[in-house]
Structure formats: C-alpha cells, structure tokens
N, C-alpha and C positions, 0 to 999 in steps of 0.2 A: 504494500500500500504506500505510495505516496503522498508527502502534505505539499501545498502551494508555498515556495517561500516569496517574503516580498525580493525587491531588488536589491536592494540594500543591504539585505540580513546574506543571498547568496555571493555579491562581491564585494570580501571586506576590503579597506584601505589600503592592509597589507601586500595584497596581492594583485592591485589595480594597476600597474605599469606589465606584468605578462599577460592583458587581454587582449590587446594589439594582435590582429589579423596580418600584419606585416612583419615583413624580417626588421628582427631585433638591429635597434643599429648600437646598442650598447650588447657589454657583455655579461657583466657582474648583476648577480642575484640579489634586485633592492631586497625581499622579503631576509636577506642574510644579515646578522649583524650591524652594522652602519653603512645603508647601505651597499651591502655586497664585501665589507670587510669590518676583520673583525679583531680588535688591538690588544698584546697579550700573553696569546698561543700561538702553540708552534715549536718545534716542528709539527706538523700531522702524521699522525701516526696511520691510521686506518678511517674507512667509511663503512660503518656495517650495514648488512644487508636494510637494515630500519633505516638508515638514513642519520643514523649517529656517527658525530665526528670523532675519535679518539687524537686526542693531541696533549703535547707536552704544552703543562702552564706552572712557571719557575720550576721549581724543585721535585714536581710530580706531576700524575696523567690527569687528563681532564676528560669527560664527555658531553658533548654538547650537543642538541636537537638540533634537528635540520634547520630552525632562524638562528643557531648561535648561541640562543640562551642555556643556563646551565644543566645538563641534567643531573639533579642532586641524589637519586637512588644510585650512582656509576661508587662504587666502590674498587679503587684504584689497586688493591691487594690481590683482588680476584680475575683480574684481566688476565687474557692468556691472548699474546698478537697473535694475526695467521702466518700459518708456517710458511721459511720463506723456500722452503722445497716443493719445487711442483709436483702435483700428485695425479698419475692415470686415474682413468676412470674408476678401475679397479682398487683406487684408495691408496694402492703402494704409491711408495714415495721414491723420486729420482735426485739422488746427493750427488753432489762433483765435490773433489777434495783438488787442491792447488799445489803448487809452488810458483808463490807467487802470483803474478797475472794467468800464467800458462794454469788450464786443467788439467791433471795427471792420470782422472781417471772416473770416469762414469758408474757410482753403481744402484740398485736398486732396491728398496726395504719394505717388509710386508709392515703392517698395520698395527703388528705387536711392536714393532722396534727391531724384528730379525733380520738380516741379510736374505736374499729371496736369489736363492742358487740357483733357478733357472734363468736368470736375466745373464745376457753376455756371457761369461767365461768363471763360471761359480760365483755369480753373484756379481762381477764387473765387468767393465769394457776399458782396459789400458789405452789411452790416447795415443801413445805411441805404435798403436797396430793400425790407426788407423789410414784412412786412402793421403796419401802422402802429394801428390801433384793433380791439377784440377782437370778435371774432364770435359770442360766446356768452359765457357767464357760468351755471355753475349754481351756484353761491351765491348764491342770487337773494336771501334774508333778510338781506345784509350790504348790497348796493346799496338806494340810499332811505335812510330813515330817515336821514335828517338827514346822508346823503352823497350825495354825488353819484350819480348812474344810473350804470348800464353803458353809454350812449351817450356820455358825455362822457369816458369814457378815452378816451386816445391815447396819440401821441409812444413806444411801445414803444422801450425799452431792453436790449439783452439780457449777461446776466450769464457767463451760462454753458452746458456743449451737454451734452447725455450721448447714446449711441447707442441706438435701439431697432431691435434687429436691427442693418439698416445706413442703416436711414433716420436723420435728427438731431433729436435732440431740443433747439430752442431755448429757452432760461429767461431771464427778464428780468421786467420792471415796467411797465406804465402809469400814468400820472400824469392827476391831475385836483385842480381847486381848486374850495372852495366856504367861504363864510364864511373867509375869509382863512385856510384851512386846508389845505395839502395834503396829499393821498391817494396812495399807491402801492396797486397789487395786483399781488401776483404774476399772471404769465402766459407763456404758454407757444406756438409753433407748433411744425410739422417741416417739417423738407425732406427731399426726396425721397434716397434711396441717390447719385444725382447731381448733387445738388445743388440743385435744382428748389423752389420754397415748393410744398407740399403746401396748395391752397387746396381741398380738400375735408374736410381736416383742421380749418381755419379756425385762430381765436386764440381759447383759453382765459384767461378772468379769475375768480379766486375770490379773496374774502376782503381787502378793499381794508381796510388800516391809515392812521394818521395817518402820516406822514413826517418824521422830527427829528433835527435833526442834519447831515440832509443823507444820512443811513447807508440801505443798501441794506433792502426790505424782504422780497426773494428774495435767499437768501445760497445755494443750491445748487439742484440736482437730479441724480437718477440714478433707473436704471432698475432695476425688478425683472425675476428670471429669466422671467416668466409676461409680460412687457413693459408692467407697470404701469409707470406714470410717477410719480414723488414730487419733493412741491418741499418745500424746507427755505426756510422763512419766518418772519420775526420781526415777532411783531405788539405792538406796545408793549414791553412788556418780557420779552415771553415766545418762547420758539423753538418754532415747530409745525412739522408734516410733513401737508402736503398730499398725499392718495392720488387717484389720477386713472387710469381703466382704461384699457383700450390706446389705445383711441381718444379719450381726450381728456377723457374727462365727469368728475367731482369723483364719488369714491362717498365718501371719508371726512377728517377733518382731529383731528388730536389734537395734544395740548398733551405736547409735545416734554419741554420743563424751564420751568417756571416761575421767574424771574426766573432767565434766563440764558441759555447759544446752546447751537448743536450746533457740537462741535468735529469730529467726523466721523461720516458714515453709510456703512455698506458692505454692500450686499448679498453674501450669505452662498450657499455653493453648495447649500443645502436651500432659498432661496428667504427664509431670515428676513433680517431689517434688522435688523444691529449699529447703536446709534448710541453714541458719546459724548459725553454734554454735559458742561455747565461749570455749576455751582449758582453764585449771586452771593447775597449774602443784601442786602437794599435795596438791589438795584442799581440804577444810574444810570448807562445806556451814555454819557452825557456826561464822567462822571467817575470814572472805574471804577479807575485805578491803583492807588487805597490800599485797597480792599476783596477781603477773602481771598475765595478760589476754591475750589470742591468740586467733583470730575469724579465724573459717574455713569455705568456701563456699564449700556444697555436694549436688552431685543431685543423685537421686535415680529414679527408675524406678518405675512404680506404684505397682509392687509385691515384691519393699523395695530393690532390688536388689540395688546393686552402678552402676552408670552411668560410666563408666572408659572415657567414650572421655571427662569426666572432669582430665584434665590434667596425664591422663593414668591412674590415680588411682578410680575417682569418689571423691577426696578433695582435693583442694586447699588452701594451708595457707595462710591468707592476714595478715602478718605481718610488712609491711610496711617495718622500717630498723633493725626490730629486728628477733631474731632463739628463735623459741619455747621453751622453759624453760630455758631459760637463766635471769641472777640476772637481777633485775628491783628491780629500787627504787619509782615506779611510777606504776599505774593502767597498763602500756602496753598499748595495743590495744585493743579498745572496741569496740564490736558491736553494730553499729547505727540502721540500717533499711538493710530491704532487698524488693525490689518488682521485677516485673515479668510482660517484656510486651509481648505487643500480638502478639511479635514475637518472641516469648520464652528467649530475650535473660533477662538475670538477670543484676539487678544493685544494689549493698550492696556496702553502707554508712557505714565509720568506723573512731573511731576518737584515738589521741594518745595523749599521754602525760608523760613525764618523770620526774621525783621529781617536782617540782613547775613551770617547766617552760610552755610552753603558749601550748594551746590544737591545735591542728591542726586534720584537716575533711579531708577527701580523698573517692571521688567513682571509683570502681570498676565494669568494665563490662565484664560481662559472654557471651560467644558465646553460641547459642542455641544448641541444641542436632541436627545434621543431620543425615537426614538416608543415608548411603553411597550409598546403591542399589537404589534410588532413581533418579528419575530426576530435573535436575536446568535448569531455563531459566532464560535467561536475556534481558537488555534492556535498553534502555535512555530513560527518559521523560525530552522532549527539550519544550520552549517558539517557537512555530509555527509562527515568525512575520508576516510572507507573507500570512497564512493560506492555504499554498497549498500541507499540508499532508505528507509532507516529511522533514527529517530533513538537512538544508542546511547547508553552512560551514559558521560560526559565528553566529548563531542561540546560545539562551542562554540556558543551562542544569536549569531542573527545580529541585531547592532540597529540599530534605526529602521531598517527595511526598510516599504515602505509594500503594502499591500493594501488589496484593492476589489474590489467586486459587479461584475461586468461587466456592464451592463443593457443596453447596445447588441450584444451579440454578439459583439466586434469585433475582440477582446483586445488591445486600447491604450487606456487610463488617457484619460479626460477627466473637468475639471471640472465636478462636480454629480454625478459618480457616488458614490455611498458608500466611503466610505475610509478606513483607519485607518492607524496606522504601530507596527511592536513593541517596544517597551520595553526596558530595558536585560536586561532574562532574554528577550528574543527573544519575547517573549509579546504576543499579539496580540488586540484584539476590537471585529466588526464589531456595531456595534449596531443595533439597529429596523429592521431591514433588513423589505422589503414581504414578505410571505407569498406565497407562487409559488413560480416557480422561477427560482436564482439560481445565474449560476458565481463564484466564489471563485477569483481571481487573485492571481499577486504581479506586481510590479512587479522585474522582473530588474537585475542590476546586472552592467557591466562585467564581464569577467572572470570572471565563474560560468556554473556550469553546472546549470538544477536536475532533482535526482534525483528528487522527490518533492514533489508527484505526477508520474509518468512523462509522457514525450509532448513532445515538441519545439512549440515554438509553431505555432499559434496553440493545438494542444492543452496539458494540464498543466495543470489546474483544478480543480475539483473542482466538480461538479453537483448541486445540492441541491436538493431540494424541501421550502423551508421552513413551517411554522406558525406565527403569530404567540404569543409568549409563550416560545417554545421557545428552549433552548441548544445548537447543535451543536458537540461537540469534537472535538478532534483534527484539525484541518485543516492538518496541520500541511507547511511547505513546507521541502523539503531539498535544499542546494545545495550545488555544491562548487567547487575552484580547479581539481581532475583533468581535462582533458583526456580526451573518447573516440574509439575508433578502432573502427572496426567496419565487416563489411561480412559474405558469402557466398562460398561456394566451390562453385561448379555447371559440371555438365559439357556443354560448349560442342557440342553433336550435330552444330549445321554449321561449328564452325569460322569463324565469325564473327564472334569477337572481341567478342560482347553477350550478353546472357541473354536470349533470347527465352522467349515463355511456355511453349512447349514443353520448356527446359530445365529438368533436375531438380535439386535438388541433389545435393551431393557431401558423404557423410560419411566420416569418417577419416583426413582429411587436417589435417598438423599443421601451423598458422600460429604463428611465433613474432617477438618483434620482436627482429632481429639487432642487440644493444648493440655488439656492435663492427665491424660491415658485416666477416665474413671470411665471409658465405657460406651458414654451416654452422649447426647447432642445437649449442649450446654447454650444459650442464649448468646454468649458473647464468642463463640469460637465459629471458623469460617466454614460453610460450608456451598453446595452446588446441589442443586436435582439435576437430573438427565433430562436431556429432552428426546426426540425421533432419533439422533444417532446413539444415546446412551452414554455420551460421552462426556469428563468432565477434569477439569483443571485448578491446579493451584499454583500461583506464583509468591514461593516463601524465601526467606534469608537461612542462608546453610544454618545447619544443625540438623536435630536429630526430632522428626514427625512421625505421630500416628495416624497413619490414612485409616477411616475407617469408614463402613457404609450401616446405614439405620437398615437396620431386618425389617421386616414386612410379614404383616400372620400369613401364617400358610406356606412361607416359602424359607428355604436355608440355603447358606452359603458351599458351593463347592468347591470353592477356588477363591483366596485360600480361603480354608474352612471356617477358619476364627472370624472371618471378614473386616481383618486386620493387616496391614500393612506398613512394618514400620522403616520409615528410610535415615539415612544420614546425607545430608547435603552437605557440598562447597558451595563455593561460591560461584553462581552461574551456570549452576550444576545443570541438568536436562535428566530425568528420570521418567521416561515412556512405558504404556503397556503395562502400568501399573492396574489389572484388569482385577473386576471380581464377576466371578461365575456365582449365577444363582438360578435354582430349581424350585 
C-alpha cells in the first residue's frame, strides 16, 4: 500500500542539487559533509557494503554515515579491515611473498589458513618458472625506432597479480639494452584458476620506456568488471593506464597525469575507473622531496575514455586552499587513499601540510556516474510505530538504510547492482536505473520487521516497469521493532491434529493473548474474533505471550489440544501459522 506524500516532505533540502535531469557539471556530493568535504579524517580506510566510511580520525578509527556525520555505535576495537588478498570464488585466498618490488612466488590458501596443495606446484607457482620473453607485442609503433625489437625483451619480472575471474592476472616488466640504454615495458601473463601458466594466453608487451633510477616502469594492475585488464605504467615522467581486452591485446593507452603517478585506481561497481593521481609541477622522480604535490580525482570509462560528468572535464583538483603549481614551501597536498562504494560514489583521503606546520586530513566525496536516459525512483523508509503499512504524520525517517534494483531476481544485495542509501529525513533515490522492468528492495536490518510493502521475503518489493527519463515516487518502505503473531482457526473434520485442504475455516471464534496466563479473557487484554477467512493477528513487543482461543460449548481443541500457544519474541520477530484446530 502506498500513502501520497506532499512535495516537500518527498525532496528534502539535503538532497535538492542531485535532481537535475542534466549532466552534473560539479563533482562532489553537497549531501556529504561540507558540502562534499569533510575536515579531520583520513586516511580512508574502507566503504562498506552500507555505505559507511571507515577512516583514520587522530589517534584512532572512525565510522561515518554516508553525509559524514558520526556513526557513534562503530566500536573501533572490533573492526576487522578486508583482507588485502584477493580471494577466488571458491573463498581461497591468493598470497605473493616478495623480495623487495620483485614477486618471488604465487601461492594459494584454503579458508582454514592451510596451504591448498593442488594450486601450482604443492601449493605455489615460483616466479622464476615463469614465461620469460613476450609472445606478442601490439604496440608495435613503440618497438624499433631507435629501440630495441620485441624479440630482445626478456628476463620478465613480475610486480604484481590482480584476478580475472579466478584465473591470475601477472604484471611485471621486461628489460632490454640498446645504445647503452635501458628499456622496461610493461607486460603481462595468466595463470590458470590453479595455478597453471596459461600458454595460450602467451606474454603481453606494450609501450617499452627508458629505465632510470632503477624505478619500476609497471607500478600496478587490476581488473575491470567486463574482465578488461589495465596496467598502471610510468613512462618518463608521466603515469599512463594501459587498457588490454580480456584476452590480452592493447585496445587503448592514455596519459594518466602528466608529470606525476597514480596514487590509486579502483574499479567502481558501474564498471568506471576511479583513479587518483599526484600532479608534481617539474618533477624529477630522482629528486622529488622538496617539490609540492596536487592530487586529482578522474574517472574514466572502461575503454579509458574520460568520464566528463566529473566536473565537465573527467578531473577534479582537490587542492584544498592551494592552485596547482604555485611556490610551496611544504609537501602541498598528498594523496591519502581513495575507495569506491557500492554505490559508485568515491571517497579520496588527502592530507596537507605547509613548511612545519601541523598536517591536516580532509575526505572528499564523489557523486557516482548517472545515466541521464535513465530512470530514478524514490522513496522514504519510515519507523512503522502503529505497524499499519502506511506512513503516518510523526512516524520516524529511518537513516542510511540502503536500497537497490534487484537485477538478478534473487532478493540478496550484491555488488554492481544499483544502490543507494537514505538520508538523514529517510529519503531515498535510485538513479539511471535501465528502462525494463525493475524490483525495488531494501536491504533489512536486525530486529525489524517491514510493513510496507507487504510480503515476507523473498517477497516485499515493489515491481516496476520503468521509462527512461521518468520519476517514480512513493516507494516508500515501512518497518517496525513490533513483533507478529498470526495464524487460522479451522475446523479439524478428521481430527487430525493439521488442516488438510478439505478443512474450512472457522469464524467466530475469539483469540486473545492471555497477559496474565489465568486462562480466561480478561477485559483489559487484547484480543480478535475471526471472520470468513478465520484468521487472526497480533502485533506485540518481544517477550514471552500466551496465545490462546475462548472454547465454545460443544466443540474442543485438536490442535494444540490445550488451545494454548505460548511464544517468545525478539524484536520484529514474524511468528506464522500459529493455527488452532477445532472439532
């Protein structure tokens, strides 16, 4: 059941600059902190699946709701970060151990903590077995010309792994000299889900740089939702992202940040690449200490493209109160962290500091990518006090409750489905959602129970067949702490002790819940008659009820025989089928 809300009560203040039908020409999330930023915290730690931010605040962890504000149940003793091992499907976990930058050795661990013997070669894969010189090369315009071929790399070193699926994706460099020069290119193999070098995969090489320093000239990889491969590489002085299709081949390469690295890339659950760089204004990765630093937030598209509804360009300077290459006596602005929640929006951690004076943290929140052709719905998730399905006037907004499109059918929340979390007025809105047809879930909490919309899980959604461009209101979800008890009263023909389909119901019969177990229907205790279906309900606060039904001359209970019933509730508990047969 839906109620009308006014206009007013559906778009609070908070949230009135993301109603705009047009592309964003700002980045930062007003409904976040001040603004879009937030003075304080930092580094950022994690985004969890709810839309909570974990971040370092001075001397300890903080957690904060998706505006900023604090969450004060976050007990910082019992935090556990996610592990930073990526883990197959199958739960096992994939460890690299090092020396130094170089990986030494791939292996893989079951769920207890064991080593898992059938991965690789008892349980590893030694780097040094692996495919040594590159088997392809489509950058073919950077080999030659006064560098070396693609036949004289070798010696692969590998840096770092990312998963595709569950196979591994290896990253590293080949080296070659020529005129007393040498050459890294980034390059890439897999291995198999088990371990195995996937030699039909072969070895990727693009874009071979001079070498100086000695510094790595593949500093990462990860993988996109669509299983593209991207390598994060510095080519003189510049940080590029290499895009590479599933299988291996170079479709694109774009220039990251010019004079300066990627601090961090993270694909995003829409499939965009968050990155943060570091601007260096005449930088000299040899000698960089005394030279200020500018961090950029950019989102790209998964074919590298720039994302322009990042603040009409596709980058954003977080410079806090300085302008990009201007004198600094002091590091400038550095970048802290950057993560990516599940509802695409970004959060990057940045910290400042000028000649000696004291460091200051600052987060910053990114508005996620909307599709404009798209559909958004909205809605309130209220405290149901009455439990009667609807939301009334002084009923409490429930906040940061999370909702999402269920696209899988499935009605359990995963990653990449569309999702949003509700506001401090409980006020919610799903944006660009595909045109089709789309159910609208929440995401339940402990201890509730929801009224609205009706239907025990997996049902209680809401079905919609949306239009792109279009707004659906009133989606609204209603939940309570009450406790239900409900069940039938049907007359048992054989004495069976069940309600076969032949039995009818029973009306007339009065169900009341005995508050003081003497028996009897008491004047002040709650009770229900049946009507044509027989059926009947109570909505109480957990503890411990006696359900019981008034006997009737001439007839007894078969089911149960006492015609007694006594339950213990929590809170929000749902207790059905709570039935009594009678002859």
């Amino acid at each position: 059941m839906r109620n009308t809300l006014s206009r007013s009560e559906s778009r609070p203040a908070a949230v009135e600059p993301l109603e705009s039908r047009t592309l964003l020409s700002a980045a930062l999330d007003p409904g976040f902190g001040n603004s879009g930023q937030l003075a304080g915290y930092g580094p950022v730690i994690d985004v969890q699946t709810d839309g909570k931010i974990i971040a370092d605040h001075g001397s300890t962890l903080a957690r904060l709701n998706p505006d900023g504000t604090v969450d004060h149940t976050f007990n910082p003793a019992t935090y556990k970060p996610p592990g930073a091992a990526p883990a197959q499907s199958t739960g096992k976990k994939i460890v690299i151990a090092r020396n130094s930058f170089e990986i030494t050795s791939i292996a893989r661990y079951n769920a207890n903590g064991t080593l898992d013997t059938t991965f690789g070669t008892n349980g590893k894969v030694m780097t040094s077995a692996l495919l040594q010189k590159p088997t392809r090369g489509d950058y073919s315009g950077e080999f030659g010309n006064g560098q070396p071929t693609l036949s004289q790399y070798g010696s692969f070193t590998p840096f770092a792994i990312a998963l595709q699926g569950d196979q591994i994706i290896v990253a590293g460099e080949v080296y070659a000299s020529q005129n007393s020069a040498t050459y890294g290119a980034p390059a890439f193999q897999r291995l198999t889900a088990n371990g195995k070098v996937d030699t039909s995969f072969g070895m990727e090489a693009a874009e071979p740089g001079t070498s100086e320093f000695f510094e790595k000239v593949t500093t990462g990889v990860f993988v996109g939702r669509d299983n593209r491969i991207y390598i994060e590489a510095r080519q003189e002085n510049n940080a590029d992202i290499l895009g590479f299709d599933p299988q291996g081949h170079l479709f694109n390469d774009v220039d990251a940040q010019p004079n300066g690295y990627i601090a961090n890339a993270v694909v995003g659950p829409d499939g965009k690449i968050n990155v943060l760089t570091e601007f260096e204004p005449d930088v000299d990765f040899g000698n960089s200490s005394d030279k200020p630093q500018y961090p950029y937030f950019k989102r790209f598209d998964p074919d590298l493209s720039l994302d322009t509804t990042v603040n009409g360009s596709g980058s954003y300077p977080v410079l806090l109160n300085h302008t990009a290459g201007e004198p600094d006596d002091g590091p400038g602005v550095l970048a802290t962290g950057l993560r990516v929640g599940a509802d695409g929006e970004a959060v990057v951690s940045v910290s400042d500091q000028t000649g000696d004076g004291p460091v200051t943290t600052d987060l910053f929140k990114f508005l996620a990518y909307r599709n404009t052709a798209g559909a958004d719905v909205e809605g309130f998730a209220y405290n149901d006090a009455n439990s009667n399905g609807k939301r009334d006037t002084g009923e409490a907004p429930l906040r940061y409750w999370q909702v999402y499109a269920d696209t899988n059918h499935d009605g359990v929340f995963e990653y990449g489905e569309p999702t949003t979390y509700t506001d401090y007025n409980g006020y919610y809105k799903l944006k660009g959602l595909t045109p089709g047809s789309q159910r609208i879930y929440e995401v339940r909490q402990n201890g509730w129970r929801r009224t609205q919309p009706s239907g025990d899980w997996p049902l209680g959604y809401y079905a919609l067949t949306v239009a792109g461009g279009h707004l659906y209101s009133n989606n609204n979800f209603g939940n309570t702490t009450l406790a239900l008890v409900s069940g039938t009263v049907y007359s048992d023909a054989n004495q069976n002790g069940k309600r076969d389909s032949t039995d009818h119901a029973a009306s007339g019969w009065v169900v009341y819940v005995d508050s003081n177990n003497n028996g009897k229907l008491d004047s002040t205790e709650k009770r229900v008659t049946t009507g044509a279906a027989g059926t009947y309900s109570f909505t109480l606060t957990a503890g411990t009820y006696h359900i019981r039904a008034v006997p009737q001359t001439g007839r007894r209970f078969t089911n149960p025989t006492t015609g007694l019933y006594t339950v213990s509730l929590v809170s929000g508990d749902l207790k059905a089928n709570e039935n009594f047969g009678v002859h």
